[in-house]
C-alpha positions in Angstrom: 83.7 68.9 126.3 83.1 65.2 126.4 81.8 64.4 122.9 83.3 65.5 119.7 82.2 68.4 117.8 80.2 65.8 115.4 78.9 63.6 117.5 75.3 64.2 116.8 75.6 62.1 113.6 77.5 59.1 114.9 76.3 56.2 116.8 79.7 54.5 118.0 82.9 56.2 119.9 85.8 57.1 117.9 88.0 54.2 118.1 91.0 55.2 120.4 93.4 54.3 117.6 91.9 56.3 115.0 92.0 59.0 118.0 95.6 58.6 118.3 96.1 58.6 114.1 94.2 61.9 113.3 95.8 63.5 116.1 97.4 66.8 115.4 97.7 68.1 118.5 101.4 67.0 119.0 102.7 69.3 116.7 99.6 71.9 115.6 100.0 73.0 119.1 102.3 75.8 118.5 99.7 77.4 116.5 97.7 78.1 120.0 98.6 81.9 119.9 97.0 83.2 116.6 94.5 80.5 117.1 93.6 82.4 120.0 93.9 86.2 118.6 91.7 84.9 115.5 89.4 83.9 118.0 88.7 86.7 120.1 89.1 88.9 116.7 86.4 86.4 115.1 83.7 87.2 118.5 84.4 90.5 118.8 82.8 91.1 114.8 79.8 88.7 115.9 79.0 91.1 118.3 80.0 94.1 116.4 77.2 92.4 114.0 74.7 91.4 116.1 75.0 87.9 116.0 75.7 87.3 120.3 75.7 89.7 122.7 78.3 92.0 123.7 78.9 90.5 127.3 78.9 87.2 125.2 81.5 88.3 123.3 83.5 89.7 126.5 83.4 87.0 128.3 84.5 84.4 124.9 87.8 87.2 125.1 88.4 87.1 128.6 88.6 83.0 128.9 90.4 82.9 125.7 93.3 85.3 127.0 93.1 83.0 130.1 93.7 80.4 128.1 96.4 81.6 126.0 98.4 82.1 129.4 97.8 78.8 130.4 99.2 77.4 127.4 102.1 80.1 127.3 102.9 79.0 131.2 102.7 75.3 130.6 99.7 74.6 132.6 97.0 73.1 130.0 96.6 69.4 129.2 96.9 67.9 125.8 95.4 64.8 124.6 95.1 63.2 121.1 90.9 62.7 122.3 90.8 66.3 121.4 92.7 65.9 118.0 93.7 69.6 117.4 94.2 72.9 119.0 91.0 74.6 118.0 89.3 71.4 119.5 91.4 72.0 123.0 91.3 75.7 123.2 87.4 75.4 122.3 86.9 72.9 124.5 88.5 74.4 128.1 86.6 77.5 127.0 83.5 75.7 127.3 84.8 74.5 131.0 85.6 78.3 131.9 82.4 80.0 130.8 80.0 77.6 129.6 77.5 77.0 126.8 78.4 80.5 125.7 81.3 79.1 124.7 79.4 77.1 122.2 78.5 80.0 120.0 82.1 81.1 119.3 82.1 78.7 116.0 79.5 80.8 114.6 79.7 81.5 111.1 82.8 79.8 110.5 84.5 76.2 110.3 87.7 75.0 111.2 88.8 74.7 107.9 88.8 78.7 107.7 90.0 78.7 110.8 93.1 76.4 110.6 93.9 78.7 107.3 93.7 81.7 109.1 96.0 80.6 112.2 98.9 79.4 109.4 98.4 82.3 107.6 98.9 84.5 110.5 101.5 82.0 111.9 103.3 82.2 108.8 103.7 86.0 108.4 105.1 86.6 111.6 107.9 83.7 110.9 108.2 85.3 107.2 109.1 88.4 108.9 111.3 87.1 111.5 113.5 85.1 108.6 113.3 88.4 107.0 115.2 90.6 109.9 117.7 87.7 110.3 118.5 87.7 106.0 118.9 91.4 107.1 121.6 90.8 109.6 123.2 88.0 107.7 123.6 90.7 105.1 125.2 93.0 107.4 127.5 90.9 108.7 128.9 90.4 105.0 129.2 93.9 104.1 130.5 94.3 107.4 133.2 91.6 106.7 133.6 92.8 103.0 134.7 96.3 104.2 137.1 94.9 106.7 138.7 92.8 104.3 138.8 95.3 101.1 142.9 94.4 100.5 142.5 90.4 100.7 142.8 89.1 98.1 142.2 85.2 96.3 142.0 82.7 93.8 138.4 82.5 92.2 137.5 79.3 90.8 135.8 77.4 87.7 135.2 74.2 88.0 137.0 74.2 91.5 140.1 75.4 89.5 142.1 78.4 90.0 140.9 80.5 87.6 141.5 84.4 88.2 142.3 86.5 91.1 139.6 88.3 92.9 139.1 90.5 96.4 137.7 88.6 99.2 135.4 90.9 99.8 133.8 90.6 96.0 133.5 87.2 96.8 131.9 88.1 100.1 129.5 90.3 98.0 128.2 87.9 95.8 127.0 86.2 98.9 124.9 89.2 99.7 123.5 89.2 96.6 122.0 85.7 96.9 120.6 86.3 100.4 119.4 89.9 99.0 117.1 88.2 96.3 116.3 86.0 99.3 115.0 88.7 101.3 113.3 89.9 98.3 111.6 86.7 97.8 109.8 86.7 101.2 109.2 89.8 101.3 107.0 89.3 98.5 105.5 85.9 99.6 103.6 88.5 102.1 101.8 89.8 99.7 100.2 86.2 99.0 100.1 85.2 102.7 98.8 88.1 103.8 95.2 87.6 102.3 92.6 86.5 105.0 90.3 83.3 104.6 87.9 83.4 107.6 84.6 83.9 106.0 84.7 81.0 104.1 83.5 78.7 106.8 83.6 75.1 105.4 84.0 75.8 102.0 80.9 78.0 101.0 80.7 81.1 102.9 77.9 81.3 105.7 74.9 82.6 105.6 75.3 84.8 109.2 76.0 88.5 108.7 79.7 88.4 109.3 81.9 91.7 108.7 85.2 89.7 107.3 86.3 93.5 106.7 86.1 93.9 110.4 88.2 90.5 111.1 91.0 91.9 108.9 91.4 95.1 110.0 91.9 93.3 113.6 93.8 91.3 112.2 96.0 93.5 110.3 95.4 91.7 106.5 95.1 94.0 103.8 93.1 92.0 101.6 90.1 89.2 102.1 90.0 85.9 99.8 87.8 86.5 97.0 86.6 82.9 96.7 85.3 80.6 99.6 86.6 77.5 98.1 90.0 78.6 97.4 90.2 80.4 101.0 90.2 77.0 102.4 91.8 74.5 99.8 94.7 77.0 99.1 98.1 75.8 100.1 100.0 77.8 97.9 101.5 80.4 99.8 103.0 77.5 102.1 104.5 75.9 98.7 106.0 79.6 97.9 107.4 79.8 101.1 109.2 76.5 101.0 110.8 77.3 98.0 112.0 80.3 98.6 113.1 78.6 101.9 114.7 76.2 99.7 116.5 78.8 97.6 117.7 80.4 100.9 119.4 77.2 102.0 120.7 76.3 98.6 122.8 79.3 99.1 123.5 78.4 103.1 124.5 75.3 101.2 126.9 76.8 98.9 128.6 79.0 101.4 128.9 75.6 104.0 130.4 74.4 101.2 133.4 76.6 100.4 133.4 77.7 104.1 134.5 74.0 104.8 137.0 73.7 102.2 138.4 77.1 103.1 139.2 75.5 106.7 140.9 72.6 105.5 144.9 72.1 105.3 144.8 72.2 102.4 143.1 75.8 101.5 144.1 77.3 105.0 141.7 80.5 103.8 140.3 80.7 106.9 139.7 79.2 110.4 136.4 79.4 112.4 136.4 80.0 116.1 136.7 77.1 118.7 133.4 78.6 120.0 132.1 77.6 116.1 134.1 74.4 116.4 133.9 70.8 117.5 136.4 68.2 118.2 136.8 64.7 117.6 136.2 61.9 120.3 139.2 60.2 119.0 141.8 62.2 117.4 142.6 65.0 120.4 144.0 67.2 116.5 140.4 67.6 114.8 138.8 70.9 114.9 135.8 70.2 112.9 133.7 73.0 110.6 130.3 70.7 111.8 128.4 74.3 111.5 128.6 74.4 108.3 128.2 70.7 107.5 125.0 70.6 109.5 123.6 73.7 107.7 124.6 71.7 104.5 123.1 68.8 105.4 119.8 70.7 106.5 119.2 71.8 103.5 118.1 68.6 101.8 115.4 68.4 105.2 114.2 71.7 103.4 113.8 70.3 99.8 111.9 67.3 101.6 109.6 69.9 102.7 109.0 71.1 99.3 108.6 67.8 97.5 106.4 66.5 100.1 104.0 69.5 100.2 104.1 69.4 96.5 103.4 65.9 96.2 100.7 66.3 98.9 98.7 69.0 97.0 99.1 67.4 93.8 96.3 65.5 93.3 93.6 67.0 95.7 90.4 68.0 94.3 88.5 70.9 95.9 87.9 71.8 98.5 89.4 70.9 102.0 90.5 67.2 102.2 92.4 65.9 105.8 95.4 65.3 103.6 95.8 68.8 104.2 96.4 68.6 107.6 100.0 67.3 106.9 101.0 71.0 105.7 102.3 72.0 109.0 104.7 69.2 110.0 106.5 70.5 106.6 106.3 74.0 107.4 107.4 74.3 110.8 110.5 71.8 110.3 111.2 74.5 107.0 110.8 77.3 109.6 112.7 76.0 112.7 115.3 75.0 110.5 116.0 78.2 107.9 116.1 80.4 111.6 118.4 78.1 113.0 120.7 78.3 110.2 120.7 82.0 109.8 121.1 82.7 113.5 124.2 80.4 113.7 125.7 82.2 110.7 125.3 84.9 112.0 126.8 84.4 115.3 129.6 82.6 113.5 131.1 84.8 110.9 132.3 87.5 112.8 134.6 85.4 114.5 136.0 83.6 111.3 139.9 84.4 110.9 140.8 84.8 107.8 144.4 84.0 106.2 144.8 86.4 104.2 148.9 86.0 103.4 147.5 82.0 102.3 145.1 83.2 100.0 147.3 86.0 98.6 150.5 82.9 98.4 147.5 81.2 95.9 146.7 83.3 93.7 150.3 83.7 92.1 150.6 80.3 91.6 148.4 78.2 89.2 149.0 80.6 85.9 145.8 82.4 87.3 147.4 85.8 84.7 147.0 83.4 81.7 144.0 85.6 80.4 145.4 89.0 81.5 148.8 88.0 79.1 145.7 87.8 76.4 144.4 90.8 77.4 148.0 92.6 76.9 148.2 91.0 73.4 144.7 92.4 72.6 145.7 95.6 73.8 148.8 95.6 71.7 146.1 94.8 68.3 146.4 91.2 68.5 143.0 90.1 68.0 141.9 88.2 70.8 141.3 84.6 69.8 144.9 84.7 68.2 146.1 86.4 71.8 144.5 83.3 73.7 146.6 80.4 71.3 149.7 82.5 71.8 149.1 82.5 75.5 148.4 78.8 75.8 151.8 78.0 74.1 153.7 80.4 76.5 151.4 78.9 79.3 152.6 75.5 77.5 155.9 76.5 77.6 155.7 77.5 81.3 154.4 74.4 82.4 157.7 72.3 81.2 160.0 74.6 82.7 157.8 74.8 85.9 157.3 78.2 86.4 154.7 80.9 86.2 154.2 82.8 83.3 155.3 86.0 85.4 158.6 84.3 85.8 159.3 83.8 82.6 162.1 85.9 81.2 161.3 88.7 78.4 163.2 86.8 76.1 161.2 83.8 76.8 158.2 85.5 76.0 158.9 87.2 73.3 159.8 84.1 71.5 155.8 84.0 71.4 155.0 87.4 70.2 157.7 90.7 69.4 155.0 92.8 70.9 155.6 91.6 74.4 157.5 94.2 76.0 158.9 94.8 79.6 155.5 96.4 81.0 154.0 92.8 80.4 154.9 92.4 84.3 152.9 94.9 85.8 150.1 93.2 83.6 150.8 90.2 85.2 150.7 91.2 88.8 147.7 90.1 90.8 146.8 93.4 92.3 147.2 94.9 88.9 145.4 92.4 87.2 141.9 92.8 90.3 141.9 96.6 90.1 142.3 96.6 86.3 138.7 94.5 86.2 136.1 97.5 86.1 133.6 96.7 84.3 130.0 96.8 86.0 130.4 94.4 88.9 133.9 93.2 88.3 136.2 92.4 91.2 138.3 96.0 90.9 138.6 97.5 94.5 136.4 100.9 93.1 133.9 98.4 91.9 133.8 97.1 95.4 133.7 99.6 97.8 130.7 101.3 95.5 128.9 98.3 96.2 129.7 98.6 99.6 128.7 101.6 99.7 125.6 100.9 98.3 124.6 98.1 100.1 125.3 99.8 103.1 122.4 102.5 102.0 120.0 99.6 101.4 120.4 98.3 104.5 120.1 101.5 106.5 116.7 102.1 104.6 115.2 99.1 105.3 
């Protein structure tokens, strides 16, 4: 194809900068695939409606599947004179079968094209993030289960606060990436709604059968209004921000997965294969997994903002500002995979020092609030228990010991109800298992949720 699609209006060639400028070829490239199948979907209803001929129609499918492996193999040339891939596939189509390539672009536009290929893009990488959250949660129950009698210090305001299991901990985690699942899972229903039909902006007068399209397709529903089929960028918004929730909570387990490994926590130590080293000091075994991951979440909130600040101000309908969508969402896409595969591959091998975080949890007057609780249950009402426990914890704290090895003597100074079974209220395990209220760290509270998400995961 040697003049551009609009060339019939113009009078001058397109300057080869401005060539170069509205090029999206470098990275809209990677759409080639569902361009393709949208394509040969999009013929096959012209001819299913009379619009060209069935051998038309067969031959538009044949050179497009050529085409496709010529892309796939590496054999097709690129160039920014052809500034996207709908130009370029269009365009070597033309060069295998000829002016009946040229009635392929019947009754639609590239506008509802381009939405159709990210749409279609987009629910395949939806549901590939999807099977990944699905492992990443397996891998934590796995890990949960096979670390039911670890316990640790949880924390408030990165303080010692109360002992729980390892595994609860663990289990929070699935939670998050649960609602994360949940959250693309849904998205679908919003990507999943097919634009072509729309054509520019205002339908097309041909006899199309969008119905047709989407059943080849595989889209459940059609867009009910031309001009929002093309203008809509929503479902790419949704998407980053429930990419962006994903990787706040990657973030947040980098996070304590890095301090774990450090001398100074010792929780836990991530495999050499997980590992790097330091070009300088031959001692450094660096957690740079999980500092990348943390640091690639911000790349993902860029995404966001930038996509939202692109939209913001853009009347209807399709404006070229659009076309900077996809640098955002293939960046979110490439990066949220990477992330979840590498966690994935990485947690199984994680050691984890469980004698270290047991050795932290006695230390730190993390049984402050279970000497409350004893006071409570001795009819002390509770705010009255917590003063009296801050004077023993007080107390304690000049003497430099724990409240557990405090004497009975000592402790009854504070109260005369404190009697000798005090101790076995202030011992960690005691104090974990005795925490059974709905979703509390007690081992029974655990292993039901084990359990449980062990049955979700089977059935999905």
């Amino acid at each position: 194809m040697s003049e551009k699609l609009w060339a019939g209006r113009f009078r001058e060639k397109t300057d080869r900068g401005v060539e170069a400028f509205t090029s999206s070829i470098q990275y809209d490239r990677r759409l080639y695939a569902w361009d393709i199948e949208g394509s040969i979907a999009h013929c096959r209803m012209l001819a299913g409606t009379g619009v060209i001929k069935e051998e038309e129609a067969d031959r538009m499918a044949a050179g497009l599947t050529r085409i496709k492996g010529e892309i796939r193999d590496g054999n097709f040339e690129f160039t920014d004179r052809l500034e996207d891939i709908h130009m370029h596939i269009e365009s070597r189509l033309q060069e295998l079968i000829g002016d009946t390539a040229a009635r392929l672009h019947t009754g639609r536009s590239r506008n509802d094209q381009v939405a159709l290929d990210i749409r279609m893009y987009l629910r395949d990488a939806v549901h590939h993030i999807i099977t990944r959250l699905q492992s990443l949660r397996s891998v934590l129950v796995e890990l949960s289960r096979a670390h039911l009698d670890v316990v640790m210090p949880g924390y408030t305001h990165t303080q010692r606060a109360q002992p729980v299991l390892f595994s609860h901990h663990l289990m929070a985690y699935y939670e998050m990436f649960t609602r994360d699942q949940d959250r693309f899972n849904d998205s679908l229903k919003r990507i999943n709604v097919m634009p072509l039909g729309a054509a520019a902006l205002a339908g097309t007068t041909y006899p199309i059968d969008p119905e047709d399209v989407a059943a080849r397709l595989d889209f459940p529903r059609i867009a009910g209004n031309s001009i929002d089929a093309v203008s809509d960028r929503d479902f790419i918004i949704e998407f980053l921000a429930d990419a962006s929730l994903c990787m706040v909570h990657m973030s947040r387990f980098s996070e304590e997965l890095i301090l774990w490994s450090t001398s100074e926590f010792n929780f836990i130590e991530l495999s050499d294969a997980f590992t790097t080293g330091s070009s300088i000091m031959p001692q450094k075994k660096n957690p740079d997994i999980p500092e990348l991951v943390r640091g690639k979440a911000g790349r993902v909130f860029g995404d966001l903002m930038a996509l939202l600040t692109l939209m913001k101000g853009l009347p209807l309908s399709y404006n070229r500002d659009m076309q900077e969508d996809k640098t955002a969402l293939f960046n979110s896409v490439d990066i949220v995979s990477a992330c979840l595969d590498i966690y994935i591959g990485m947690l199984p091998a994680m050691r984890v020092n469980q004698d270290r975080m047991r050795a932290a949890t006695t230390t730190g007057y993390l049984n402050a609030t279970d000497l409350a609780d004893y006071l409570v249950s001795k009819g002390i009402p509770f705010r009255k228990a917590h003063a009296i426990t801050g004077r023993a914890v007080a107390a304690a704290l000049k003497q430099n010991k724990e409240l557990h090895e405090l004497s009975l003597a000592a402790l009854q100074a504070f109260s005369p109800l404190i009697e000798s079974d005090v101790y076995r209220f202030l011992e960690v395990d005691s104090m974990v298992n005795r925490r059974l209220s709905p979703g509390g760290t007690a081992l029974e509270n655990v292993k039901n949720a084990i359990r449980t998400a062990e049955k979700r995961l089977r059935k999905t």
